[in-house]
C-alpha positions as CSV (number, residue, x, y, z in Angstrom):
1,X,0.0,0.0,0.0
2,X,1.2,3.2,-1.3
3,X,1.1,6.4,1.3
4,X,-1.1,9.1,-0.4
5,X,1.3,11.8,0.3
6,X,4.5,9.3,-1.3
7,X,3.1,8.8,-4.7
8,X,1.6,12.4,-5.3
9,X,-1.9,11.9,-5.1
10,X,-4.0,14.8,-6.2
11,X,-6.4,14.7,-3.0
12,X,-3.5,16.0,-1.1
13,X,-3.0,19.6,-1.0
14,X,0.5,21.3,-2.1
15,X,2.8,21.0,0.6
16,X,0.7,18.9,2.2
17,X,3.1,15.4,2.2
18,X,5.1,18.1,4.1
19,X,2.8,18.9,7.0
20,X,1.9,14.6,6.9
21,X,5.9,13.7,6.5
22,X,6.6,16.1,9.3
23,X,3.8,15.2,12.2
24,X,2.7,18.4,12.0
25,X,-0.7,17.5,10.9
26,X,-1.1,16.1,14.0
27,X,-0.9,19.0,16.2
28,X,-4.6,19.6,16.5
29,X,-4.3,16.8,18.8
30,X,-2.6,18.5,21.5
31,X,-6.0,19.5,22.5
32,X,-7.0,15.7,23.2
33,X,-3.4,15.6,25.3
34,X,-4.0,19.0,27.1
35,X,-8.0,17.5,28.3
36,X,-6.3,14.4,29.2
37,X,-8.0,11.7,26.3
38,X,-4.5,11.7,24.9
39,X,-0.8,11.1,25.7
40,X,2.2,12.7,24.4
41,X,3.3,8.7,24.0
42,X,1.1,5.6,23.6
43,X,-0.2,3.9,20.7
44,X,-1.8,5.5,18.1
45,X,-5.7,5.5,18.4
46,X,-7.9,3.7,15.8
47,X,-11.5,4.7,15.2
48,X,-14.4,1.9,16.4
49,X,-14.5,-0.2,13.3
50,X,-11.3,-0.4,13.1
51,X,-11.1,-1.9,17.0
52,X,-13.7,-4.3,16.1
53,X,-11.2,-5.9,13.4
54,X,-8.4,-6.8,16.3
55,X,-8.0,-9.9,17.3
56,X,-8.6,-10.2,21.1
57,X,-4.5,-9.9,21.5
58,X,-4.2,-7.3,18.8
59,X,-6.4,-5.5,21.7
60,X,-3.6,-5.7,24.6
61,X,-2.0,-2.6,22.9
62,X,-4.8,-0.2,23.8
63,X,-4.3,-1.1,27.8
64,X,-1.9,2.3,27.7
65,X,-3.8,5.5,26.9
66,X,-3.5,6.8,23.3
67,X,-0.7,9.0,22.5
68,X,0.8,11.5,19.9
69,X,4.2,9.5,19.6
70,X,5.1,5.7,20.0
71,X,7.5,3.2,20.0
72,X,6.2,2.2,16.7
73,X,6.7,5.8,15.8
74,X,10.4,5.7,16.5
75,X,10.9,2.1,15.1
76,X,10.6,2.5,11.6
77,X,6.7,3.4,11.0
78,X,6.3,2.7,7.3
79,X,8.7,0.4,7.2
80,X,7.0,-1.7,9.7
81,X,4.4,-4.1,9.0
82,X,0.6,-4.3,11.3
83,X,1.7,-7.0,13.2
84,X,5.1,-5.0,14.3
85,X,3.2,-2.4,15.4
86,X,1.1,-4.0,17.6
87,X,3.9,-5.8,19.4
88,X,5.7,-2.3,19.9
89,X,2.0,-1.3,21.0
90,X,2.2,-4.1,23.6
91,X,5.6,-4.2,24.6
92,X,4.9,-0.2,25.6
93,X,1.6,-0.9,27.0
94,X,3.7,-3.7,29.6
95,X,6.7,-1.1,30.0
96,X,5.2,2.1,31.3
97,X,7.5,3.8,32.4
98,X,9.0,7.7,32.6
99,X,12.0,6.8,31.7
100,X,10.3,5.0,28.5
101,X,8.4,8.0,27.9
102,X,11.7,10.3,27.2
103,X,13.5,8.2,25.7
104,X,10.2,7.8,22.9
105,X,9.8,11.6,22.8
106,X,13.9,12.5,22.2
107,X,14.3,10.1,19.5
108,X,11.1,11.0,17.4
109,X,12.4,14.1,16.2
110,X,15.3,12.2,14.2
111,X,12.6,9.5,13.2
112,X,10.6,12.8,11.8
113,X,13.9,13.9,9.9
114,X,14.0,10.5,8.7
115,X,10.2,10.1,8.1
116,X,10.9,13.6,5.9
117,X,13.8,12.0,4.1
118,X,12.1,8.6,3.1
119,X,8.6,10.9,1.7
120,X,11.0,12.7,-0.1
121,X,12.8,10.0,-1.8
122,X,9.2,8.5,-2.6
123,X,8.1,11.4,-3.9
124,X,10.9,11.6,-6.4
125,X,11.2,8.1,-7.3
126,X,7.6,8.3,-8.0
127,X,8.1,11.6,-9.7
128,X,10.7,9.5,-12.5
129,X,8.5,6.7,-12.6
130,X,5.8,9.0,-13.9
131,X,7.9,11.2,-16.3
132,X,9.6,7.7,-17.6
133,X,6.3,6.4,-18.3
134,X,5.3,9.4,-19.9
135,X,8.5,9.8,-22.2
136,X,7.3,6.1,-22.9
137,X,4.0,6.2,-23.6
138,X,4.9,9.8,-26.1
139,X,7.7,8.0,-27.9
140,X,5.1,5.1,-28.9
141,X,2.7,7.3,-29.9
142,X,5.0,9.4,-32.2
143,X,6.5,6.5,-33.8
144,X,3.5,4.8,-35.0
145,X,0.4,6.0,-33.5
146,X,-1.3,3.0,-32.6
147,X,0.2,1.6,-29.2
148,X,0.9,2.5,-25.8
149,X,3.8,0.8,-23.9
């Protein structure tokens, strides 16, 4: 599954994949953190249908309140798959701890500047793939008119 903001997809607004590379779309959610629904760290909260779909161990990772940052966050994200990130979920959810906690929130900014780095590597691969294509699909049609490659 391509990310939306990776491969350029017209729903998202210019400079958007920067705001959705960078976190910062998820500042609104300070506002769950400062009435106390949210965490700064904790697993990422999934709407009802989604809960539905876990399997009942799938559901130990919501036994730590919901936060704005993980361990999944800082161990790869994209380049984990679902069931990685519900055993970070649940390894945090056993290991509350403060010391946790800081240790989560100093090393997502580098996992942002590498988040950044990955969408924008995407972004360009994806940006060749469509001008080869392209270039492809034009050379065809000039030289005889009929096919597309």
């Amino acid at each position: 599954m391509a990310k939306m903001d990776a491969r350029r997809d017209a729903r998202v607004i210019p400079g958007g994949w920067l705001l959705r590379a960078s976190g910062l779309d998820e500042l609104p959610q300070l506002i769950n953190v400062l009435r106390g629904e949210m965490s700064l760290v904790g697993p990422r909260p999934c709407v009802p249908y989604e809960y539905e779909k876990f399997l009942p161990w799938q559901r130990e990772r919501f036994h730590a309140m919901p936060g704005l940052t993980g361990l999944w966050q800082i161990s790869g994200k994209n380049r984990t798959t679902f069931e990685e990130m519900v055993r970070l979920d649940i390894h945090y959810a056993q290991s509350l701890s403060w010391w946790l906690d800081l240790k989560i929130i100093l090393l997502t900014i580098p996992a942002l500047v590498l988040q950044i780095s990955d969408t924008t590597r995407a972004r360009k691969s994806s940006n060749q793939s469509t001008s080869n294509y392209s270039a492809g699909v034009r050379a065809t049609i000039a030289g005889d008119g009929l096919r597309e490659s």
